[in-house]
N, C-alpha and C positions, 0 to 999 in steps of 0.2 A: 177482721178484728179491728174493732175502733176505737181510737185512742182520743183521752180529753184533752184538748190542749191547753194549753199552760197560759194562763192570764198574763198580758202581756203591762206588764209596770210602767209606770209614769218616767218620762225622763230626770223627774227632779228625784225619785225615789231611787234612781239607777247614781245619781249624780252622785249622791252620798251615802250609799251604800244602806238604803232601804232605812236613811233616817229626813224626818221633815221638818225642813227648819221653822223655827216658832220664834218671830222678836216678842218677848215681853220686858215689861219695865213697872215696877213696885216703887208708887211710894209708900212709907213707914213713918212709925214713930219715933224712929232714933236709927241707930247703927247694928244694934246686937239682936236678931234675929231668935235666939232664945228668949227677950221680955218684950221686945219692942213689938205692936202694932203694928200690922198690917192693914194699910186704909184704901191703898189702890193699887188696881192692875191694870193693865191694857194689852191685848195681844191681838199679833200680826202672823197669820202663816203666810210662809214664802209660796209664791205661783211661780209657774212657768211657762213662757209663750210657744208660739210655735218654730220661733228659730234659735229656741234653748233659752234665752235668755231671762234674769227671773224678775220678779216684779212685786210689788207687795200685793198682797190679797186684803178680803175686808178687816178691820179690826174687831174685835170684841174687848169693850172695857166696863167699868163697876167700882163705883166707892164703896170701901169693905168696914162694916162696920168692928169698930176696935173687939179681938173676941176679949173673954172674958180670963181676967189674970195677965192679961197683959197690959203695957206703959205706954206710956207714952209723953216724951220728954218734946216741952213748949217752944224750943229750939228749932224744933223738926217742924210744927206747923209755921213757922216764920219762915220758913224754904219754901214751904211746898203752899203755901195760899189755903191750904186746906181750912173749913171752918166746918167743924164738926157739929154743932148745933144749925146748920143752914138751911132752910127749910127744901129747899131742892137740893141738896145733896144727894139722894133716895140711897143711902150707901144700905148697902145687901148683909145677911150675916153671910159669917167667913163660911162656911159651907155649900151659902147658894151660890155667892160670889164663886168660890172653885169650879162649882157645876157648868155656872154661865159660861165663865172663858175655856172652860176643859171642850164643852159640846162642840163650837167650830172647828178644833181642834182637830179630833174624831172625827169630825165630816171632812177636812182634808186631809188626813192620813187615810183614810178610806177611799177616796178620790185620785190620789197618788199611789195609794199600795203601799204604805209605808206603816212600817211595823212599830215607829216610834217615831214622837216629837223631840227636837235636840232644842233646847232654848236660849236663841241668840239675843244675847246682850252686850250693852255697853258695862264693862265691871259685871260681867257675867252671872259671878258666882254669889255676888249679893243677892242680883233677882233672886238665883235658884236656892239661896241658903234659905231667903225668907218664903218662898215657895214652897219650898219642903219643910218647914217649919208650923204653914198654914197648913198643910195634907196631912201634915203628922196630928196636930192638936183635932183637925177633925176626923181622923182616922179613915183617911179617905181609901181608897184599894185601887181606885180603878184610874189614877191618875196615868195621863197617856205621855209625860215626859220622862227622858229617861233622869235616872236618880243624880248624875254627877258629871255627864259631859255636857258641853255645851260647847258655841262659836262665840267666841270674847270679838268682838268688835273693835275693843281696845289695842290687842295683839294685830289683829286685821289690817287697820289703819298703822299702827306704828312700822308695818311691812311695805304696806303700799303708800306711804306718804309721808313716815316720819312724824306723826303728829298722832300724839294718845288723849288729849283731850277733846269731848266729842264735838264742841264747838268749833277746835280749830280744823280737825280732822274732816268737816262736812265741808266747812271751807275750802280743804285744802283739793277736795274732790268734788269741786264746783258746784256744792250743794247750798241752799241756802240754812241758815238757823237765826232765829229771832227770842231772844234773850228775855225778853217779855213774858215769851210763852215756854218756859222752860221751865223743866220742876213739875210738868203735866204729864202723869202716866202717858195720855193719850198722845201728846206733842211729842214725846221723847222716843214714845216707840217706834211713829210714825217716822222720824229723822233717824233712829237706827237699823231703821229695814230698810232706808231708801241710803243708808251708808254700806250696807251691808249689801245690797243687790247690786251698787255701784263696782265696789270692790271684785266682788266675783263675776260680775261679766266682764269686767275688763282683763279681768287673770284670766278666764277663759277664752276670750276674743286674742288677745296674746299668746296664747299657750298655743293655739287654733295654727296663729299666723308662726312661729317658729317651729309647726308642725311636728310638736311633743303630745297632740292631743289628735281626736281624730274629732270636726265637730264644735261650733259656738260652744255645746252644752258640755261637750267633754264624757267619754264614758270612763265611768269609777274602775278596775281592777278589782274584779270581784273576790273576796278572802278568801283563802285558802277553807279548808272543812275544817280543819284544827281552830284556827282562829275565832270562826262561827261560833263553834262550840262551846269555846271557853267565853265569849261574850254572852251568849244566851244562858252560859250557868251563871256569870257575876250578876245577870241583870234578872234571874231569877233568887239566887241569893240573896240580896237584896229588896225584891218585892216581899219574902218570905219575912224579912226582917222586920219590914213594914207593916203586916198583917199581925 
């Protein structure tokens, strides 16, 4: 009698418990993710090498053009350099824009085995506020993040170095950051995934060496069956909400 054997999961998938880390970084029109614009994204999925340790993957980014009924306040384009009449800007509408960064997404959770995208940010939950914000206004279904957790960067660093702001905090973990280039989806994601892979292989390499782990990469303590359960019915619950 022959039995199929069981697909054997990615260490990064095992790592977090069958979720894939994803840096994105939005800039906008203002603050309030209910009127404000969404003009840009960037996103980074996390990789992992062959001695655990993780590394940024390629990015995929897009200027979003402003949808339609939302603001956008003159304050925010003085941040961000944005000029929204630029003839090279090619900013996307907010539907294909979703589609573009959602696809490599999907191809490495697919790659990994990972059931969901978690989306690590610096101030996390702005990206995702205005993220779910843009998915909602296009009634998108098939978005592959999950709806409300995320790895704050913020919290991350203020553990590992005392420092929550993400300039000093790249500093403070030998990274470099160039103040010029900030305020760019593209620049800020890139310096929060290589903050964000900095942090976790060194907790890992440590956890390793004080022999609380087994392993650079560390294996996760897989959830009890209860646990499971109840997370697959909130993050069902939830899609249902969505639709």
């Amino acid at each position: 009698m022959s039995s199929v054997a069981k697909p054997v999961r990615s260490p990064l998938a095992s790592r977090f418990r069958g979720f894939l880390p994803v840096v994105v970084d939005v800039e906008t029109g203002g603050f309030d993710w209910n009127k404000h614009a969404l003009l840009e994204i960037a996103v980074a999925p996390i990789d992992i090498d062959e001695a655990g340790q993780l590394f940024v993957g390629p990015m995929t980014s897009t200027h979003v053009q402003p949808a339609p009924g939302t603001q956008i306040d003159p304050k925010s384009l003085e941040v961000t350099g944005i000029v929204l009449d630029h003839p090279f800007l090619d900013a996307k509408p907010e539907r294909v824009a979703l589609e573009l960064v959602f696809a490599p997404v999907r191809e490495a959770m697919k790659k990994h085995g990972c059931q969901r995208a978690i989306l690590v940010g610096h101030n996390a939950h702005f990206d995702l506020n205005f993220l779910n914000a843009a998915i909602a206004r296009c009634n998108n279904k098939r978005s592959p993040f999950h709806p409300f957790s995320v790895f704050d960067t913020v919290t991350l660093a203020g553990v590992a170095y005392g420092q929550t702001v993400l300039s000093r905090a790249l500093k403070a973990a030998g990274l470099e950051w160039d103040t010029a280039q900030a305020h760019s989806a593209v620049y800020d994601t890139e310096r929060t995934a290589q903050l964000f892979c900095r942090i976790v292989n060194a907790w890992g390499t440590s956890m390793a060496a004080m022999g609380a782990v087994e392993g650079v990469a560390g294996e996760s303590e897989p959830m009890q069956a209860g646990d499971d359960a109840l997370a697959d019915a909130t993050l069902d619950a939830v899609d249902d909400q969505q639709r």
